[in-house]
N, C-alpha and C positions, 0 to 999 in steps of 0.2 A: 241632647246631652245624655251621655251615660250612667243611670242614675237607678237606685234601688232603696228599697228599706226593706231589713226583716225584723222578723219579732220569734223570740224564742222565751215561755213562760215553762218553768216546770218546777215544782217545788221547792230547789233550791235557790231559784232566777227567776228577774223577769230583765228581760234584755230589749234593748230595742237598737240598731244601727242603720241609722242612712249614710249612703256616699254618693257621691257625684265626682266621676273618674274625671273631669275635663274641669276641675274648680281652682280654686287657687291658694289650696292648704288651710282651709276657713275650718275651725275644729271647738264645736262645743261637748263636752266630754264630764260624763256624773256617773265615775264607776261605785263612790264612796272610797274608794282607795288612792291617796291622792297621787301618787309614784305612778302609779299606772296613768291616771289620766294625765302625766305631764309626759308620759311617754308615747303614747296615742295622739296629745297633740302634738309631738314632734314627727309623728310617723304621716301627720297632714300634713304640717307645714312644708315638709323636705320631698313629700310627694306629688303633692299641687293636689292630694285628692281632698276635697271638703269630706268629713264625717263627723256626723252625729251620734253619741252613744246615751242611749239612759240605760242605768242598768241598780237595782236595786238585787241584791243578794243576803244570803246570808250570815253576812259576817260576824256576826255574834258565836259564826262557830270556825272558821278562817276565812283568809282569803280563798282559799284554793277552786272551790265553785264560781265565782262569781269572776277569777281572771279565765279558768278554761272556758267557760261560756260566753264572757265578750270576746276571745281570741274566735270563738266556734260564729257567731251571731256577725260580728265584722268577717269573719271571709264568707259569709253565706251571701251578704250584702258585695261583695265586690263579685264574687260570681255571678251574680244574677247580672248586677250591671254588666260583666263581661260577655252576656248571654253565648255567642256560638262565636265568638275570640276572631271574630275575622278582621283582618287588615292591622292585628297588632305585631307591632315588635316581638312581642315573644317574652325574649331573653332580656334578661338585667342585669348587670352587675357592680357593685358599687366597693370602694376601700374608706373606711369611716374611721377618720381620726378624730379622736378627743382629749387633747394632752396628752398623760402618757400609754393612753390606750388607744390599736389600730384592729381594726375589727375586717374584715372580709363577706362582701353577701353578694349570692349568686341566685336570680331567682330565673324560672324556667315555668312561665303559665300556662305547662302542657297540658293540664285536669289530668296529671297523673301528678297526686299528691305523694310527699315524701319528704321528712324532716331529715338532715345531717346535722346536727349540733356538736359543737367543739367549743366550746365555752365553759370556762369556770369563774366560780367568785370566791377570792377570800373573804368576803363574809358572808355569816348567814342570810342578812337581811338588809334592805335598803328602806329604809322608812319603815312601814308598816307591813311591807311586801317579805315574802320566806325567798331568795334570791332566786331557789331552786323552782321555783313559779314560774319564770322566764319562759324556760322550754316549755311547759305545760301550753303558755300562752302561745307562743311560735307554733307549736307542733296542730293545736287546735287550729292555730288562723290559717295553716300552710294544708291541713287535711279539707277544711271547709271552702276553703279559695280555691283548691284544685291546683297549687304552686309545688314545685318541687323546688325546694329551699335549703340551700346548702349556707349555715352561719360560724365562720369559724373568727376566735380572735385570736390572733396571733401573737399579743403580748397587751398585758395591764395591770395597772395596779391596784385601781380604786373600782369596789363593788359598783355606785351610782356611774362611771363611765364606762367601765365595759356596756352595762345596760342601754346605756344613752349611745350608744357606738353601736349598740344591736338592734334598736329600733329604728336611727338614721342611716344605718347602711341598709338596712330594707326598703325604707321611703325611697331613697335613693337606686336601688335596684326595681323595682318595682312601681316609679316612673317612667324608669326604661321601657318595662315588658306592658305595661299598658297601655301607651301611647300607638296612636292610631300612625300606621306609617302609609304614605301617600302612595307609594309605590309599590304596596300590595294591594293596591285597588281593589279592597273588601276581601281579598282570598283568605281563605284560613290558613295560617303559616306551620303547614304539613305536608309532607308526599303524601302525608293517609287521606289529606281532604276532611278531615274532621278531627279536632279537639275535644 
């Protein structure tokens, strides 16, 4: 099984995330932020990837350390599992609808990282979260994972759906690009020969 844990401590964090790329969406999740940990566990459920997060920060002075550091801490952990990307799919793409919001996500697990975000929120905040955190967390998991990640939503209304449309259309794209496909019999999926 394709499986990792890392640990990231530094003054502002202490982080820990395991995954297991071949699981079956199994997600125990303690960022202290609860919007984010119901977002995290939807980004297992809808991906089949199990992960684990503890993550104690310092919120006594915002969120904002403790979302870029589980975003940075969970893509170090699916890279590692990905170790040298051979026989995957690649490419993901998923259209994520949630009532009146439809979301779009494109992921490409070239280990040439690279955020596109096209997303806004009319409000500032969703629970306890500063909405504008979002990208922070994407841009972190998408630079650590080695994903080039293109998140656009193309129409919505409610701050907690856009969000919830942008964490499940990733699960969802990003089921795709890591699943082992049978008929690259271990190749790495490049004319370079290497990811």
């Amino acid at each position: 099984m394709r499986t990792a844990t890392k640990t990231r401590n530094t003054v502002e964090t202490s982080i820990t995330a395991t995954v297991a790329l071949d699981g079956s969406g199994r997600a125990a999740i303690a960022t202290g932020i609860g919007f984010l940990d119901h977002m995290v566990e939807q980004l297992a459920r809808h991906s089949l990837i199990d992960i684990e997060i503890e993550a104690k920060g310092d919120l006594h002075v915002d969120a904002h350390h403790t979302v870029e550091d589980t975003g940075i801490v969970l893509g170090q952990a699916i890279a590692e599992a990905l170790g040298e990307r051979k026989g995957i799919a690649r490419f993901g793409e998923a259209m994520s609808a949630m009532d009146e919001t439809l979301t779009r996500v494109v992921v490409d697990a070239s280990n040439r990282p690279f955020l596109v975000w096209k997303v806004g929120f009319p409000s500032p905040k969703v629970g306890e979260i500063d909405t504008e955190l979002f990208q922070e967390w994407f841009r972190a998991f998408a630079q650590a994972a080695g994903l080039t990640l293109h998140v656009e939503t193309l129409y919505g209304a409610n701050s907690h759906h856009i969000a919830e449309s942008c964490f499940k259309g990733l699960a969802r794209a990003l089921r795709q690009a890591v699943e082992v496909d049978a008929r690259k019999q271990g190749a790495v999926p490049s004319t370079k020969g290497v990811l």
